[in-house]
LOVO-163767 format. One line per 2 residues: their letters; for each residue x, y, z of C-alpha. Coordinates in nm, 2 decimals. Each point is the difference from the previous one (the first is absolute). Layout:
<atoms>
a = X:Y:Z ~ ...
</atoms>
This chain:
<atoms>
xx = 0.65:0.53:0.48 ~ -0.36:0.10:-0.11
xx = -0.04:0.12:-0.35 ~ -0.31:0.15:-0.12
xx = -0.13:0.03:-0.40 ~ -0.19:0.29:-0.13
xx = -0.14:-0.03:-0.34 ~ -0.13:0.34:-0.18
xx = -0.28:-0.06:-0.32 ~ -0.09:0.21:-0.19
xx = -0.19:0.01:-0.36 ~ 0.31:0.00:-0.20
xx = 0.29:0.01:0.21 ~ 0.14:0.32:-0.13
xx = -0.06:0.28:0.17 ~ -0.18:-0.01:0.36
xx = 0.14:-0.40:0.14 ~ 0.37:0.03:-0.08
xx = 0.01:0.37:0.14 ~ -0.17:-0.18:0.31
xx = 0.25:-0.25:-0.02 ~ 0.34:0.18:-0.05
xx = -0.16:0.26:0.27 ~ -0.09:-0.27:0.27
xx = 0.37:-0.11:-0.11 ~ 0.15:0.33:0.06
xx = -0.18:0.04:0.40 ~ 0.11:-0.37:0.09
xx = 0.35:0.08:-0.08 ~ -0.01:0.33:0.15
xx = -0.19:-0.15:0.34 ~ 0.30:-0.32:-0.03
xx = -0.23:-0.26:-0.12 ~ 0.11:-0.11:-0.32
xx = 0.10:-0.28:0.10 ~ -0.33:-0.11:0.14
xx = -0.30:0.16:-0.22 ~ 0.01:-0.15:-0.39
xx = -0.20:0.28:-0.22 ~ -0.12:-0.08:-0.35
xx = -0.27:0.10:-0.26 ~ -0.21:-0.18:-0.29
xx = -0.30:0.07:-0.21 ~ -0.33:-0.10:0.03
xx = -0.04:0.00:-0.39 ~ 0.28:-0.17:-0.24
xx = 0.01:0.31:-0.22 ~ 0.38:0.20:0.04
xx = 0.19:-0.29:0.09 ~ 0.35:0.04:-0.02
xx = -0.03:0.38:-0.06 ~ 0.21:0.24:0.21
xx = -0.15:0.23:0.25 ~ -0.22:0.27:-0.14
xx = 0.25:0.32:-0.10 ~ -0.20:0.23:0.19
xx = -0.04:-0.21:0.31 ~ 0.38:-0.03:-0.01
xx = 0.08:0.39:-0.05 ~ -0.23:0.06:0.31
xx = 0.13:-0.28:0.25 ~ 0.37:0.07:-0.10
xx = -0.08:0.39:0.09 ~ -0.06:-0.12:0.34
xx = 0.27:-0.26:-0.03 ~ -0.14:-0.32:-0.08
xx = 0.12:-0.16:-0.29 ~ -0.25:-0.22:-0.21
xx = 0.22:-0.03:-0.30 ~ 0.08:-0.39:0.15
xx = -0.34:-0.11:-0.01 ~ -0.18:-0.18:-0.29
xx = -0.37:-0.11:0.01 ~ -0.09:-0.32:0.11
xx = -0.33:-0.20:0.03 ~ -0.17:-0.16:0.30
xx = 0.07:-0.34:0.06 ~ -0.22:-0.24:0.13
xx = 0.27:-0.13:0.21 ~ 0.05:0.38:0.17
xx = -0.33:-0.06:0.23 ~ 0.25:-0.27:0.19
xx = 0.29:0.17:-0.03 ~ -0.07:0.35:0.13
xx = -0.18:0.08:0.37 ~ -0.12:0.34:-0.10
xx = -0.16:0.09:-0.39 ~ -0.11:0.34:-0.02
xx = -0.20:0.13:-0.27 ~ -0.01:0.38:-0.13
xx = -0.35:0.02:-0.11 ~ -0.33:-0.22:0.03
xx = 0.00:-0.15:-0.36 ~ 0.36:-0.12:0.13
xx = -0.10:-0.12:0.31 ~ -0.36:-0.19:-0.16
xx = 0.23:-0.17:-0.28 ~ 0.21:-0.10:0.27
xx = -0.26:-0.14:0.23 ~ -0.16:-0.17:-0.31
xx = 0.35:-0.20:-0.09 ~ 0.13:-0.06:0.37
xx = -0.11:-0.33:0.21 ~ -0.22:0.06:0.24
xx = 0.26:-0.11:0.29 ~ 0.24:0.34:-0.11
xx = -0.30:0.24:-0.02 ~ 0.12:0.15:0.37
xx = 0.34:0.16:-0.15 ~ -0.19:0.20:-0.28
xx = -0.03:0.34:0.10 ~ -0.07:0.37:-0.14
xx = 0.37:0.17:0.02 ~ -0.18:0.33:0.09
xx = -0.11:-0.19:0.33 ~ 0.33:0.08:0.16
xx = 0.00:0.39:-0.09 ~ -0.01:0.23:0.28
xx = -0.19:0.27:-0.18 ~ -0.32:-0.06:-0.14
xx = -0.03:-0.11:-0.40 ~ -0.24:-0.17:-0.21
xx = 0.05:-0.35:0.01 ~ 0.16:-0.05:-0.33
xx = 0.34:0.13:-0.07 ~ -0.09:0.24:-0.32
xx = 0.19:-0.10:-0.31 ~ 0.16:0.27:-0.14
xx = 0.15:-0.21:-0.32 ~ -0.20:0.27:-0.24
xx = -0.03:0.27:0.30 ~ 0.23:0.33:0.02
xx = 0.28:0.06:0.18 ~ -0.13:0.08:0.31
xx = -0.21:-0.34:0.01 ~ 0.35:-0.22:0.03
xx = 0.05:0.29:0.28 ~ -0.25:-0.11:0.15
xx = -0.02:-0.38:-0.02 ~ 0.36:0.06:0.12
xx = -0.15:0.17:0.35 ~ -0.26:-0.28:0.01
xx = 0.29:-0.27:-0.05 ~ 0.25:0.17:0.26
xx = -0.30:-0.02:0.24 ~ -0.11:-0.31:0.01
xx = 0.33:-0.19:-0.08 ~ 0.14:0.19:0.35
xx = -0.35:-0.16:0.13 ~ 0.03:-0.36:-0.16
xx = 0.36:0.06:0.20 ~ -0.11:0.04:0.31
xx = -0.25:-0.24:0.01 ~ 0.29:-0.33:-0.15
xx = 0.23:0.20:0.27 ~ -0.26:-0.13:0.25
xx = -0.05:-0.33:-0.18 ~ 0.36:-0.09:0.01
xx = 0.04:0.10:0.37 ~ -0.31:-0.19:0.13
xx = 0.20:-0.28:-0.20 ~ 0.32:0.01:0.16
</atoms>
């Protein structure tokens, strides 16, 4: 059976990649395909390694039932440009530091995560680590959006496989 990898970067991993991550988690459980689509997260930047979740990006995923607490930052590895088909990044200094460390022969699976939102957004995911509360609201809508789109289009990955 086909398995597919999404990775999710962001600057620090603790706020806008591991909400990705637990809500891409979340939609391939709900849709039945756990077993098949592997979700993780990392930073771009070696900076909160180790650190929980931020508290605020917890209290607003867990309001809308996804728990974060589980998660810890981690940084990118060089070895993660092998290891996953699909990197998305949240933001165009994520996705240039990305392009600037990756082998040219893995360039094809970095994307922009807003590239698979239905509704139009600015290309970056905004970070709302020093926003308000209704800035994690928000990044929340942007996430929902294009982790249901980032679905659809492994959904048709994995069937074009079988």
């Amino acid at each position: 059976m086909t398995k597919y990898s999404i990775l999710l970067v962001c600057t620090d991993n603790l706020c806008r990649s591991p909400t990705a991550e637990e809500v891409l988690r979340q939609k391939a459980i709900h849709q039945g395909l756990n077993d098949r689509v592997h979700v993780a997260s990392a930073a771009t930047h070696d900076l909160s390694t180790g650190e929980p979740v931020d508290f605020h990006a917890q209290k607003h995923a867990m309001r809308r039932g996804y728990d974060l607490s589980g998660l810890t930052a981690r940084l990118l590895q060089p070895e993660d440009f092998q290891r996953f088909d699909l990197i998305l990044a949240m933001d165009e200094s994520n996705l240039l530091t990305l392009r600037l460390s990756c082998p040219p022969r893995f360039h094809h699976k970095l994307l922009y995560f807003t590239q698979y939102c239905s509704e139009p957004v600015s290309q970056d995911v905004p970070d709302p680590f020093y926003g308000q509360p209704d800035d994690f609201e928000h990044v929340l809508d942007v996430i929902e959006d294009g982790c249901a789109g980032v679905l659809m289009a492994v959904q048709e990955k994995l069937s074009d496989d079988d």
